[in-house]
C-alpha positions as YAML, in Angstrom:
chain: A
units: angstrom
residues:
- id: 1
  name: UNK
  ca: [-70.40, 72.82, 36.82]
- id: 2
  name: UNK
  ca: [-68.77, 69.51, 35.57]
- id: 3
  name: UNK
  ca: [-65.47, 70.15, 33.84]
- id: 4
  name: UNK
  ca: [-65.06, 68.16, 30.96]
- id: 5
  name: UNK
  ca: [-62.09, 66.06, 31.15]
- id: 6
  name: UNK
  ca: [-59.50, 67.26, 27.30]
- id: 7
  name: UNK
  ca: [-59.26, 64.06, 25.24]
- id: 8
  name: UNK
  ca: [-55.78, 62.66, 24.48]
- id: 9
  name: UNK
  ca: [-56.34, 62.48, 20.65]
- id: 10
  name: UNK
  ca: [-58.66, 64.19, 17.99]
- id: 11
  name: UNK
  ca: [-60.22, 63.17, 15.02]
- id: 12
  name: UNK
  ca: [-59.46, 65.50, 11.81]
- id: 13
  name: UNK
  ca: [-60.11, 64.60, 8.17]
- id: 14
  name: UNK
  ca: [-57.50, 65.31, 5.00]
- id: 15
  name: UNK
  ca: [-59.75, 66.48, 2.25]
- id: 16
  name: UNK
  ca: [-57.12, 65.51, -0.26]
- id: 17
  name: UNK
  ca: [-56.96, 61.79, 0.53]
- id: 18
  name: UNK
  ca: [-60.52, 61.66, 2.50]
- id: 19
  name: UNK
  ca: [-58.55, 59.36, 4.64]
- id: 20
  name: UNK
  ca: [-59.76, 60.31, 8.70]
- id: 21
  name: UNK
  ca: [-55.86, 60.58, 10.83]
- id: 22
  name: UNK
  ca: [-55.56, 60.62, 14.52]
- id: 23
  name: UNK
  ca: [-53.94, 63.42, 16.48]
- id: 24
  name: UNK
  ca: [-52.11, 63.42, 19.70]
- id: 25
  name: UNK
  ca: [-52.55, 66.20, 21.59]
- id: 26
  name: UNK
  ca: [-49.84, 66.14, 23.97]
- id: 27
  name: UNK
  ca: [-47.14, 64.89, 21.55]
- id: 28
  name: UNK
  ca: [-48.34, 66.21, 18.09]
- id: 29
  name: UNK
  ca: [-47.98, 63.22, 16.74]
- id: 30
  name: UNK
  ca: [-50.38, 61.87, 14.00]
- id: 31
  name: UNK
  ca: [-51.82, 58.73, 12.75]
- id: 32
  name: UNK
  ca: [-53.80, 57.79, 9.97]
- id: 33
  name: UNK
  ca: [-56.63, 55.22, 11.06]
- id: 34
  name: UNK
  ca: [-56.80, 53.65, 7.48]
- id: 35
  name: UNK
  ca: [-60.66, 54.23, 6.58]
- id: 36
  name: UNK
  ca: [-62.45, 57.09, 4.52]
- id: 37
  name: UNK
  ca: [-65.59, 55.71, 6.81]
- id: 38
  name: UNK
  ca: [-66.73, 58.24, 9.72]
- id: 39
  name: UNK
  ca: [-68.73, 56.17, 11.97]
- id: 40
  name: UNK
  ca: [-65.65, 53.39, 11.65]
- id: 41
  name: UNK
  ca: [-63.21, 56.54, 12.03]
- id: 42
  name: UNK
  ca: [-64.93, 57.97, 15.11]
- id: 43
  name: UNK
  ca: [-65.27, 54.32, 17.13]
- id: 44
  name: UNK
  ca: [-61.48, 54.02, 16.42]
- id: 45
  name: UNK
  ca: [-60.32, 57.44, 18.18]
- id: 46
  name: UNK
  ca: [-63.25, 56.88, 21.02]
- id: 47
  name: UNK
  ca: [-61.25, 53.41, 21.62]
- id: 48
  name: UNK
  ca: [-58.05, 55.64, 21.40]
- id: 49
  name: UNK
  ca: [-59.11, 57.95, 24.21]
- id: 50
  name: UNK
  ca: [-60.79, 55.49, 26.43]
- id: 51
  name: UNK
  ca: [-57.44, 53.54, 26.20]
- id: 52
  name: UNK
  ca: [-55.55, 56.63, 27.34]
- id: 53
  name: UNK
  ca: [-57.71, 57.84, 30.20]
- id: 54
  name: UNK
  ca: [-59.10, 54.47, 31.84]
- id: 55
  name: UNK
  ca: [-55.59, 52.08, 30.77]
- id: 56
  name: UNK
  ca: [-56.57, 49.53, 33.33]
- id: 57
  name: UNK
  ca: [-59.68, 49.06, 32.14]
- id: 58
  name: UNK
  ca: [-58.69, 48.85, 29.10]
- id: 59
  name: UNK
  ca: [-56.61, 46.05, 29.69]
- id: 60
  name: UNK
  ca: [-59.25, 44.13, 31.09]
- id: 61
  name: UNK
  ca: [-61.44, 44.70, 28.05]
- id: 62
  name: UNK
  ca: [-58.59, 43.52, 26.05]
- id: 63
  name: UNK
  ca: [-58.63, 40.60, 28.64]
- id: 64
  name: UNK
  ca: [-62.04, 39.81, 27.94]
- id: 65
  name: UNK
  ca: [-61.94, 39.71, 24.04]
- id: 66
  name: UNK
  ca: [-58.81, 37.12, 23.97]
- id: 67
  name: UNK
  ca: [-60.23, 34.97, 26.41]
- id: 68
  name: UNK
  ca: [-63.23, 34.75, 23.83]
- id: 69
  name: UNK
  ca: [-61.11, 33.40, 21.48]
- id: 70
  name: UNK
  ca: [-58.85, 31.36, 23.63]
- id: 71
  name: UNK
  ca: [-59.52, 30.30, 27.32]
- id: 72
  name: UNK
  ca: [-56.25, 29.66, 28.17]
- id: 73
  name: UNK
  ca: [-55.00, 32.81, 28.17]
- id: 74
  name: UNK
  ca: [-55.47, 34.06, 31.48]
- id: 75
  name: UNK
  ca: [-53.81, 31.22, 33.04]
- id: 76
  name: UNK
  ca: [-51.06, 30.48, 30.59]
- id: 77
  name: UNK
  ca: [-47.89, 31.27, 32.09]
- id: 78
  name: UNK
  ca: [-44.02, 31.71, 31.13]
- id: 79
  name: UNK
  ca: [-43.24, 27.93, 32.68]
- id: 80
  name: UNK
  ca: [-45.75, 26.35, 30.14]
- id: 81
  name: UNK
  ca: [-44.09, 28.41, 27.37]
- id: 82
  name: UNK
  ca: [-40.91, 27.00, 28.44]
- id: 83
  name: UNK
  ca: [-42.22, 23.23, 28.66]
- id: 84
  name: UNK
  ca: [-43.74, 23.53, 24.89]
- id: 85
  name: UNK
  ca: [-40.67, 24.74, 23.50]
- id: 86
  name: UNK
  ca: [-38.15, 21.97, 25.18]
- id: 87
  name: UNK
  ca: [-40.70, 19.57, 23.97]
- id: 88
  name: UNK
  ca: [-40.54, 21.23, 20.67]
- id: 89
  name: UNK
  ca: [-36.83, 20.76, 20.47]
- id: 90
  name: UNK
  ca: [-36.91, 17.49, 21.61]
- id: 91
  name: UNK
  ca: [-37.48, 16.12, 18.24]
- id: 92
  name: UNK
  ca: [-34.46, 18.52, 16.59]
- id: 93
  name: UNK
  ca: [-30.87, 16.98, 17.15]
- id: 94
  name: UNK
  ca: [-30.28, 15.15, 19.65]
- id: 95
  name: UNK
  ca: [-28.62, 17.33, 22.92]
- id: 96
  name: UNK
  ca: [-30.32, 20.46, 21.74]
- id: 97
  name: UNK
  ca: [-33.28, 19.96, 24.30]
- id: 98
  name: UNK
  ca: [-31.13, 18.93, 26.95]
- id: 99
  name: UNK
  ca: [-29.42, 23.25, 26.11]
- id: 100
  name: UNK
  ca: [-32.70, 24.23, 26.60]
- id: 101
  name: UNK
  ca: [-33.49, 22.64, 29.85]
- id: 102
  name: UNK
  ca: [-30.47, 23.56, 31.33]
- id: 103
  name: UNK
  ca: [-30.88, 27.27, 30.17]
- id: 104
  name: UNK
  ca: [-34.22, 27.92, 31.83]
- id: 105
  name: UNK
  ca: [-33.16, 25.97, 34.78]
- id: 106
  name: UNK
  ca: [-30.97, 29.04, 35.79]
- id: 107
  name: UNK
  ca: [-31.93, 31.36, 38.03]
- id: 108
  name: UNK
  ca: [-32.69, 34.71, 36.27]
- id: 109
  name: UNK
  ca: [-35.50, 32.77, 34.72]
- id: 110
  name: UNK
  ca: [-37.23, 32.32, 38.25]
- id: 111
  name: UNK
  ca: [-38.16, 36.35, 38.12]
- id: 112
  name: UNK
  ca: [-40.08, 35.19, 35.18]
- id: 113
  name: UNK
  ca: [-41.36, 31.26, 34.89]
- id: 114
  name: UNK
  ca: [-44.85, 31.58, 36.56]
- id: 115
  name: UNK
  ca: [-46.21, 35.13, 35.46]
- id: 116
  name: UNK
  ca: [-48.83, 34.68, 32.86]
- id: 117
  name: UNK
  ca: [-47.85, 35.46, 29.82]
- id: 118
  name: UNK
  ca: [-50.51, 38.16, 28.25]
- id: 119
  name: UNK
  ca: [-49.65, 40.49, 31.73]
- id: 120
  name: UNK
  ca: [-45.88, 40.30, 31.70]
- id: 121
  name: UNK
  ca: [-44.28, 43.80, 31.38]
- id: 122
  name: UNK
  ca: [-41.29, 45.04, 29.25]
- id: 123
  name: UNK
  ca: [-38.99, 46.15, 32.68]
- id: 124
  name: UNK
  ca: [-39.70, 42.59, 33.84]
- id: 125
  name: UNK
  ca: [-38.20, 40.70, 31.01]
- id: 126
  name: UNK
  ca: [-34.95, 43.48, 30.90]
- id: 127
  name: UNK
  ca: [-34.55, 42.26, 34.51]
- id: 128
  name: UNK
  ca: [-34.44, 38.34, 33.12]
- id: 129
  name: UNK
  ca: [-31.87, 40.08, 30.80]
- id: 130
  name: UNK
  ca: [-29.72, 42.18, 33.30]
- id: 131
  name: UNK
  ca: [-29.58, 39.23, 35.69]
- id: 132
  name: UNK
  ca: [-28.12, 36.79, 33.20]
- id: 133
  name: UNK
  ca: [-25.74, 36.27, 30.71]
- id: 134
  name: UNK
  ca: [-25.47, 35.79, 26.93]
- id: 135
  name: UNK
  ca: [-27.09, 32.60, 27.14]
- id: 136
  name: UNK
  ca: [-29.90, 34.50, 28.91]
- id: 137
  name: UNK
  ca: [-30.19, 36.75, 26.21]
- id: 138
  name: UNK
  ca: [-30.13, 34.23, 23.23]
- id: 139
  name: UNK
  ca: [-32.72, 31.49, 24.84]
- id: 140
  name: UNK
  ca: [-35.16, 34.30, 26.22]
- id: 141
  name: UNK
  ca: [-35.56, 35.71, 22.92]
- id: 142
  name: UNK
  ca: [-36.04, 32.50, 21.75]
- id: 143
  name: UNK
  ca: [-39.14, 31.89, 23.94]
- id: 144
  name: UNK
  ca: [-40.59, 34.85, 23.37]
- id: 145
  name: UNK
  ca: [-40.25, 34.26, 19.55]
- id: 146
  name: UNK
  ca: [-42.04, 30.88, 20.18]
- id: 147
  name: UNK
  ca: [-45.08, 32.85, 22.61]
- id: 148
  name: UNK
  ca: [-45.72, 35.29, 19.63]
- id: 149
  name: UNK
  ca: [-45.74, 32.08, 17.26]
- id: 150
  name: UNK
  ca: [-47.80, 29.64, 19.02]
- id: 151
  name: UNK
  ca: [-50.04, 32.77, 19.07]
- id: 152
  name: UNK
  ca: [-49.84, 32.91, 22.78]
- id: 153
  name: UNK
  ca: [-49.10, 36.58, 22.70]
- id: 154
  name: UNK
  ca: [-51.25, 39.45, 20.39]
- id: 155
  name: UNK
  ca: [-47.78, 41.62, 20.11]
- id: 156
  name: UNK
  ca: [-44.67, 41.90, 21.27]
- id: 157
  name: UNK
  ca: [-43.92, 42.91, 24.62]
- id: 158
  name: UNK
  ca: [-40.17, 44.16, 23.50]
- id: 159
  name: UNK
  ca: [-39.61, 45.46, 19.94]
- id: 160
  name: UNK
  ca: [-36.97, 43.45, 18.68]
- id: 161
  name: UNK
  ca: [-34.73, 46.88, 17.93]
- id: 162
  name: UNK
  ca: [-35.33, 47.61, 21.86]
- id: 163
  name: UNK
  ca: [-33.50, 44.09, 22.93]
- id: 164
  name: UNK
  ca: [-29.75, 44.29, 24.71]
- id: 165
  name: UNK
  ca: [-27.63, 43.60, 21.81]
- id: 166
  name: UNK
  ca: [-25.73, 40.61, 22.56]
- id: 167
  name: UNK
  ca: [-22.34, 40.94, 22.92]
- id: 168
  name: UNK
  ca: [-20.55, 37.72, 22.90]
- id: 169
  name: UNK
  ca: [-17.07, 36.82, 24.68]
- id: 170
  name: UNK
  ca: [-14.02, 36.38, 22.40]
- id: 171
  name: UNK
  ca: [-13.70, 32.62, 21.90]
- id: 172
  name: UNK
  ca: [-9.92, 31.42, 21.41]
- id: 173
  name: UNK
  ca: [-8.47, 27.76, 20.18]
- id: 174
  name: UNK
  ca: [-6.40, 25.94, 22.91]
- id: 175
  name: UNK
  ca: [-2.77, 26.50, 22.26]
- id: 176
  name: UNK
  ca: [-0.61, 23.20, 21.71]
- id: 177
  name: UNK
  ca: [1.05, 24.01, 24.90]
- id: 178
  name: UNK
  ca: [-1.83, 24.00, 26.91]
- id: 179
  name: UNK
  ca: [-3.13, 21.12, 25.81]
- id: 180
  name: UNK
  ca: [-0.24, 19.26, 26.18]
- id: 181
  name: UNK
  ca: [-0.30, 20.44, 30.14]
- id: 182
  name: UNK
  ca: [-3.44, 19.27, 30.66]
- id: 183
  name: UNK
  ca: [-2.66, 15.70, 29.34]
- id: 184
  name: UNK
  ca: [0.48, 15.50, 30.94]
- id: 185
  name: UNK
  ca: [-1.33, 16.86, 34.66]
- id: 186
  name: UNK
  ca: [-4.32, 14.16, 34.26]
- id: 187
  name: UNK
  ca: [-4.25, 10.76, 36.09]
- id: 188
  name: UNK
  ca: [-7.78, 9.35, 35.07]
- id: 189
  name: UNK
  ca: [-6.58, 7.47, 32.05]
- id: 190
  name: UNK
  ca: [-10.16, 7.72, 30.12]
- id: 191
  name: UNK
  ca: [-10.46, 11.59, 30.54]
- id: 192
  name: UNK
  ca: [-6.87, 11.85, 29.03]
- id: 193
  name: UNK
  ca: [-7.84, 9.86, 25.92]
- id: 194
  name: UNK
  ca: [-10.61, 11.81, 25.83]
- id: 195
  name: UNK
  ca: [-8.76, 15.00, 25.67]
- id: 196
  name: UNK
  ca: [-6.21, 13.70, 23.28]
- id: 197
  name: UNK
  ca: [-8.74, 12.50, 20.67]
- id: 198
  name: UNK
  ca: [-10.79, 15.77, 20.73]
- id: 199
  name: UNK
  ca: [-7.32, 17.20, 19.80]
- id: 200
  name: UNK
  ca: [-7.15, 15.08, 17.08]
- id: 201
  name: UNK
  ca: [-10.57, 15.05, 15.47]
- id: 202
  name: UNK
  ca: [-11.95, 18.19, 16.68]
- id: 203
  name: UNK
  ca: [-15.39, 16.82, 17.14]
- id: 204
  name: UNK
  ca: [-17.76, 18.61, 19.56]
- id: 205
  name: UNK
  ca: [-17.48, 17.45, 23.05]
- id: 206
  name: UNK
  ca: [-21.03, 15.67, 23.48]
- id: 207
  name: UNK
  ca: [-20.50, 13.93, 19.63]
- id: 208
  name: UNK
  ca: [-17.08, 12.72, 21.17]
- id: 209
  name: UNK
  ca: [-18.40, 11.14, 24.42]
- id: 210
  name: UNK
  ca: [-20.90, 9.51, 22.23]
- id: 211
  name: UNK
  ca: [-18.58, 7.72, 20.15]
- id: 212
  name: UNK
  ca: [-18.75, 3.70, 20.46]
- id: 213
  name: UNK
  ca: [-16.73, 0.89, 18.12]
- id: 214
  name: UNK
  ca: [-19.71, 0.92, 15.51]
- id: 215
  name: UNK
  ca: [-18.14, 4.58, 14.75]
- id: 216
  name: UNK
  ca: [-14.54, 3.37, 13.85]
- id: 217
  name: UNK
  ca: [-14.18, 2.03, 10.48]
- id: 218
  name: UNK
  ca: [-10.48, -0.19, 10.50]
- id: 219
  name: UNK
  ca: [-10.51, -1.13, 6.91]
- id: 220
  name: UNK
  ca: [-10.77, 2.49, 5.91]
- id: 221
  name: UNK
  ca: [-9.08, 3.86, 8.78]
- id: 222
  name: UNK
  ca: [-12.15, 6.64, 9.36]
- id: 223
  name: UNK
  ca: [-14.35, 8.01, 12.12]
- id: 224
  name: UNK
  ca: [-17.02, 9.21, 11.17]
- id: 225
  name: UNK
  ca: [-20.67, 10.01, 12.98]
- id: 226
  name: UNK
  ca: [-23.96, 12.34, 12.64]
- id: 227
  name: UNK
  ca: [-23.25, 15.50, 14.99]
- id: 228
  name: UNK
  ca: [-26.23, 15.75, 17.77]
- id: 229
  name: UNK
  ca: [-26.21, 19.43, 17.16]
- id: 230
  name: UNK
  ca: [-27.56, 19.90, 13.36]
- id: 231
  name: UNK
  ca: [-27.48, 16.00, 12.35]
- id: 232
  name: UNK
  ca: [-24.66, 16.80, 9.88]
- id: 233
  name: UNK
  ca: [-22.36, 13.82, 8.61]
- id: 234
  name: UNK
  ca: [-18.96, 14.21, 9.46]
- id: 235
  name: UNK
  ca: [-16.29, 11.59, 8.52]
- id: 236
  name: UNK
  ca: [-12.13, 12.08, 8.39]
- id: 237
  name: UNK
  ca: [-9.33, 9.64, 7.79]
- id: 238
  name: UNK
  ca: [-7.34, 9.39, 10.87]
- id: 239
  name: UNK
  ca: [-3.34, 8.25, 11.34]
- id: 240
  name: UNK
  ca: [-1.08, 6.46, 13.30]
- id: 241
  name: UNK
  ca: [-1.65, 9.24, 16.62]
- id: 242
  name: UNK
  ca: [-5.37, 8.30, 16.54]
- id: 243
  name: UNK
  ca: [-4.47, 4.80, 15.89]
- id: 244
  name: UNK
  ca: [-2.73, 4.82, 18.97]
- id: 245
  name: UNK
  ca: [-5.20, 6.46, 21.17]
- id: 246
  name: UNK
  ca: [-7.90, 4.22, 19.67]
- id: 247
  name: UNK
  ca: [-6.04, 0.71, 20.53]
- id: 248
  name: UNK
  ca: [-5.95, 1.99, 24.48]
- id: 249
  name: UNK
  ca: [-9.68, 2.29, 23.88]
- id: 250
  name: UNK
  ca: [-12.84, -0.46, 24.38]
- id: 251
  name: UNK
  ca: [-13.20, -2.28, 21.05]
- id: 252
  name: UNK
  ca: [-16.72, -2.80, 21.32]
- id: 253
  name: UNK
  ca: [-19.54, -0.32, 22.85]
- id: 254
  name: UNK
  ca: [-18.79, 2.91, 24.02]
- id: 255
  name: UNK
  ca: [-15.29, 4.03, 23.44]
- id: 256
  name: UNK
  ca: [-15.51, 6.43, 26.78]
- id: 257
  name: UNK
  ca: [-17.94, 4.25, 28.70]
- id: 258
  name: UNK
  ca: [-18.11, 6.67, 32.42]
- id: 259
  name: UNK
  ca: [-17.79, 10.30, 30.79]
- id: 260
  name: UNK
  ca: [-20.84, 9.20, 28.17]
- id: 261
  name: UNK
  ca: [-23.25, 9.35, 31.25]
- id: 262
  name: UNK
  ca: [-21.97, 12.32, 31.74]
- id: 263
  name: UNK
  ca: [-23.65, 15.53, 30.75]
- id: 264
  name: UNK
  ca: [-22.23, 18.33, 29.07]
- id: 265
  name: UNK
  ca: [-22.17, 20.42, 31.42]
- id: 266
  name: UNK
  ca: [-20.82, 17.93, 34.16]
- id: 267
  name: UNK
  ca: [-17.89, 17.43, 31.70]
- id: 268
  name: UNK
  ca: [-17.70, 20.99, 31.21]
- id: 269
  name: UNK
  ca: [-17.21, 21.50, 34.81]
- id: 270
  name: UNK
  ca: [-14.77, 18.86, 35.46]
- id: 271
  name: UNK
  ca: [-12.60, 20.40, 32.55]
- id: 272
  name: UNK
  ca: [-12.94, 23.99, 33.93]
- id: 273
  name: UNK
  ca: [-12.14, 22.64, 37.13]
- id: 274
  name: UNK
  ca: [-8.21, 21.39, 35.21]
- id: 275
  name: UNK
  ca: [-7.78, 24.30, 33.95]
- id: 276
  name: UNK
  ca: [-8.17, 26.44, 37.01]
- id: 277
  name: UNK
  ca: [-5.89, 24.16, 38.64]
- id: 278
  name: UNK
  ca: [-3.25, 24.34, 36.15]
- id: 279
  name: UNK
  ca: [-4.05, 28.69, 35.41]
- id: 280
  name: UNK
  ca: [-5.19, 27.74, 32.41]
- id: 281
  name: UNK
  ca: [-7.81, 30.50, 31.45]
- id: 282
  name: UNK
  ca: [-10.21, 31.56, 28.72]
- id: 283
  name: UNK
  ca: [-10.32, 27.88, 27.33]
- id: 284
  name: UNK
  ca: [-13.44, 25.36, 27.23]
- id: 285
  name: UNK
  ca: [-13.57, 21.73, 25.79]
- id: 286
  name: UNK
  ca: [-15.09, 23.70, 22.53]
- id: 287
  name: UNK
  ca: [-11.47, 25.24, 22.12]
- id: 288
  name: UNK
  ca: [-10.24, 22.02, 20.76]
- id: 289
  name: UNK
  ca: [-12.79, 22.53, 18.04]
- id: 290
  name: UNK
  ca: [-11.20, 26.40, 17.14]
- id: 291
  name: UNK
  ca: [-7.77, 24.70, 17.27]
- id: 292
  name: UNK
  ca: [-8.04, 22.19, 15.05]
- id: 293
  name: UNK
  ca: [-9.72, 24.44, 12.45]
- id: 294
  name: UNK
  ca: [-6.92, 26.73, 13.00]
- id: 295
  name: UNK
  ca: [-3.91, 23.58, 12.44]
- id: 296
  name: UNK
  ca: [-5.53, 23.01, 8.91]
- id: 297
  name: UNK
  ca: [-5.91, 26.26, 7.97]
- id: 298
  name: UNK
  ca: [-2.05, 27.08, 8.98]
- id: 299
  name: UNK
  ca: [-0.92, 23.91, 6.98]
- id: 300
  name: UNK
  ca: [-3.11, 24.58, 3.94]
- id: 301
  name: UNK
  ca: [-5.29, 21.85, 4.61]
- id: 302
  name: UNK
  ca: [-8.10, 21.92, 2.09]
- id: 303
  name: UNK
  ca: [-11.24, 23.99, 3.30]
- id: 304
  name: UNK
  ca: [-13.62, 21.77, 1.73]
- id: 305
  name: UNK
  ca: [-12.32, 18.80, 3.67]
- id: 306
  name: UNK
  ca: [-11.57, 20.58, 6.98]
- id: 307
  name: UNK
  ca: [-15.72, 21.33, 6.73]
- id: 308
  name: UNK
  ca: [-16.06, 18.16, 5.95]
- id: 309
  name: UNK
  ca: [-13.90, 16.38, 8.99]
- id: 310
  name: UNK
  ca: [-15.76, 18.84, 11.19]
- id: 311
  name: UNK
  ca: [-19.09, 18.60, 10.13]
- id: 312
  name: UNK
  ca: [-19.73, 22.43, 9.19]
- id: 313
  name: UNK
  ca: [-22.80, 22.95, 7.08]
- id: 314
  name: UNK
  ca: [-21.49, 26.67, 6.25]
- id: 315
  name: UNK
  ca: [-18.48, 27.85, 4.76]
- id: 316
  name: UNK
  ca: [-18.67, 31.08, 6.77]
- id: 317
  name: UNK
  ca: [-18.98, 29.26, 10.14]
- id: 318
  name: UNK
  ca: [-16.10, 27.30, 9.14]
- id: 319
  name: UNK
  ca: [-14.29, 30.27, 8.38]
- id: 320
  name: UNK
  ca: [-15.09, 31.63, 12.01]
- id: 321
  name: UNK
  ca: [-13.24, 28.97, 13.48]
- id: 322
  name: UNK
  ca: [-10.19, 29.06, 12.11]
- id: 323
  name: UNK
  ca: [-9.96, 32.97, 11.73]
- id: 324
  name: UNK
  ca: [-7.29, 32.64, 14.89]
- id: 325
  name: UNK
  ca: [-5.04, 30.57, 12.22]
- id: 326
  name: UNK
  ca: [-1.66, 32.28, 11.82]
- id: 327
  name: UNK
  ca: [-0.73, 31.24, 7.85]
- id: 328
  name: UNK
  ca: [2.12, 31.59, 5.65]
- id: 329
  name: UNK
  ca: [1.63, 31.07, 2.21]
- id: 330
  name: UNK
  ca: [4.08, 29.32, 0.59]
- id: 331
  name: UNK
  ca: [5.31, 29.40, -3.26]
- id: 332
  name: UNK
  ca: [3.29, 27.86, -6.06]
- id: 333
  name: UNK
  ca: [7.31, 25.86, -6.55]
- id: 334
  name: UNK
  ca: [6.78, 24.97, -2.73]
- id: 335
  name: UNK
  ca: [4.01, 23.51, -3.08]
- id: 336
  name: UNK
  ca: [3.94, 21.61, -6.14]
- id: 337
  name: UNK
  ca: [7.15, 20.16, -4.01]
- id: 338
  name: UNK
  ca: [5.26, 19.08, -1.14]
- id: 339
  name: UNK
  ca: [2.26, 17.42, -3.58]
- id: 340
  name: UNK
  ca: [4.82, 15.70, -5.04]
- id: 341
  name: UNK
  ca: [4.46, 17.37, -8.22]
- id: 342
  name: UNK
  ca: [7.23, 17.81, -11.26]
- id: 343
  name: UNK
  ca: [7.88, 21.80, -11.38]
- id: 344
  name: UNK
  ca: [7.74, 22.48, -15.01]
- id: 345
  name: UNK
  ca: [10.75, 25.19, -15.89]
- id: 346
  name: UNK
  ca: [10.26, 28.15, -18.29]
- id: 347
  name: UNK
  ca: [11.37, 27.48, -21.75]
- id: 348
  name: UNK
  ca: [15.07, 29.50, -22.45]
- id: 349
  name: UNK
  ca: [14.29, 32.68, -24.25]
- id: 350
  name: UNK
  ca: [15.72, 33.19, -27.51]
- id: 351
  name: UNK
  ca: [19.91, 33.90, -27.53]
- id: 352
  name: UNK
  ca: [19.88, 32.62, -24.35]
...
């Protein structure tokens, strides 16, 4: 005699609602299908169980019904994701699709870049994950955002709650000290103006090596420029240290004519490279950034202008970067001093 193989769910009907619900019967748990219908009801829980017992098959089918709709899908895989999404970028601010090439250049992405898309499985992207970094983390959830937008993908192959939290490093500002090392230790005379002005202005690293003449204004005495990462304006008066550095400078064209070719990461390297030699740790050329935040926080320079010398859209973010400031607040007398304000004494009481 035949035996007859126990179905994973069961169909069961709540006469209060007249709603049909699906039961598993291994775990207990139930469903409702979301129909009062029978026949509709009773195809959904014969899909259930045919899902259950023949899963490979099942897959195909599924297969077969998204290729109907799209004929790419069998071949699409992870590398052309990655191409459509750096080409997406390229139109954003300037530099931001050169981050994205260089972050699925690396080398956890290679477990990854030509499996098509629709048959990747969950353990598959945590390896991407466990063999990378941050940056792994950040751009691969990125691209699979982009799959499940472009359409490319029915559902998501990780619940969002079920990604690695990421847990960033502790970024710190570059301590006067330290700076001061590495200008003194350098010999290549661009790179050390090129340190000393990203002291100065605190401009991003790639907005710096951009800079040419057309970005100096003399009659004003400002620098300003759009930043490459979010197109923001940034402008700030500059003094008689920037003056300096400026004067060493080309007047016309690029004001750091070799590192411009440079990428970011090339001058990344060459700075890491400094501070190694000099046991200088925990530092990157973003740390002049945090520093200067942190100098015009600890004097009381105005928020709303240090946001606007540093080109931060947000207050908060703003705030992020100078959190490391260590600031004493002076006296309302102290500072109506330094403004060059009259302090206004109290009026004698009366017998007095």
């Amino acid at each position: 005699m035949k035996k007859v193989m126990k179905q994973r769910f069961r169909l069961y009907r709540r006469n209060t609602s007249g709603r049909y619900y699906a039961e598993d019967n291994i775990t207990g748990k139930q469903e409702s299908l979301g129909t009062a219908n029978q026949v509709e009801a009773q195809r959904l829980i014969h899909a259930r169980n045919e899902a259950a017992s023949q899963p490979a098959l099942n897959a195909q089918l599924a297969r077969t019904y998204l290729t109907a709709g799209d004929a790419a899908v069998g071949q699409r895989t992870w590398q052309f994701v990655m191409d459509e999404l750096k080409c997406a970028k390229a139109s954003s601010a300037e530099g931001t699709s050169e981050r994205y090439k260089s972050a699925f250049d690396e080398e956890p992405f290679d477990a990854l870049r030509n499996l098509v898309v629709i048959e990747t499985r969950p353990e598959t992207i945590l390896k991407v994950l466990q063999n990378g970094t941050i940056s792994t983390n950040v751009f691969m959830r990125r691209l699979h955002s982009f799959a499940l937008g472009m359409g490319w993908l029915p559902w998501p192959i990780i619940a969002y709650k079920q990604w690695p939290r990421l847990r960033f490093k502790p970024r710190r500002a570059i301590t006067t000290d330290e700076a001061v090392q590495l200008i003194e230790a350098e010999k290549d005379a661009e790179w050390k103006s090129f340190l000393e002005l990203l002291w100065h202005v605190g401009a991003a690293q790639a907005d710096l090596a951009a800079f040419t003449s057309d970005n100096v204004d003399w009659n004003n005495r400002t620098i300003s420029y759009y930043r490459k990462k979010t197109g923001t304006f940034s402008i700030q008066r500059f003094g008689a240290a920037v003056e300096k550095i400026l004067k060493r400078l080309p007047g016309t064209g690029p004001l750091f004519p070799r590192y411009a070719k440079f990428s970011s990461a090339d001058r990344a390297t060459r700075f890491s490279k400094r501070c190694k030699r000099l046991g200088i740790a925990g530092v990157s050329l973003h740390s002049y950034r945090y520093a200067w935040a942190e100098r015009a926080r600890e004097v009381g320079y105005p928020e709303r202008f240090a946001q606007e010398a540093l080109g931060h859209n947000s207050a908060a973010v703003h705030r992020s970067y100078a959190k490391g400031a260590k600031v004493t607040i002076p006296s309302l007398d102290e500072y109506e001093q330094q403004a060059g304000e009259k302090i206004v004494a109290l009026p004698a009481a009366v017998g007095q």
